[in-house]
N, C-alpha and C positions, 0 to 999 in steps of 0.2 A: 085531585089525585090523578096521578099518569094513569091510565091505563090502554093496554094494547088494541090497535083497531083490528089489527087481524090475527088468526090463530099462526103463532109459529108453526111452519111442518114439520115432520118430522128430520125429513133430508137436512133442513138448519140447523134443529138443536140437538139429533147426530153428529154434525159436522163440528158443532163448538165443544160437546164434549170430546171427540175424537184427540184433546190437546191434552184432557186431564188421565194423563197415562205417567206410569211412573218409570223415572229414568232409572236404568242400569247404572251401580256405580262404576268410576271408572278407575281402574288401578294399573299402576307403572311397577316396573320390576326393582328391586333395590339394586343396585350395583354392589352391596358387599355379600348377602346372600344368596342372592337372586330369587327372595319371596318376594308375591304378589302384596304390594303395599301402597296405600293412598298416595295423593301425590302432593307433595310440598307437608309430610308428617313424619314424624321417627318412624322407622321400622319397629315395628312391635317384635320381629322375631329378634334382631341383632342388637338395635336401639341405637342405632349411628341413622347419620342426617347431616347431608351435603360434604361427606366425606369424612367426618369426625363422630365420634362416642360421643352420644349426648344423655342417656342414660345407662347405667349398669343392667344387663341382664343377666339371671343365670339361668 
């Protein structure tokens, strides 16, 4: 079985978790209502996507 010849420090396995952070999402304006909507998804408020009605909203 592996095991480690020396103690990890701290400053290391600080620095490796330092990556396990969580990303912001990130969102693009719609062109027809100008809500904050994901990017390459219908617009939840209007429901058009890349210029056309894709679904009905009321």
């Amino acid at each position: 079985m592996a095991v480690p010849k020396r103690k990890t420090s701290r400053s290391k396995r600080d620095s490796r978790r330092a990556q396990h952070k969580v990303k912001l999402v990130n969102l693009s304006e719609c062109p027809q209502c100008h809500q904050p909507k994901l990017p390459h998804c219908v617009c939840p408020n209007c429901g058009y996507y890349k210029g056309r009605e894709v679904i009905e909203v009321e």
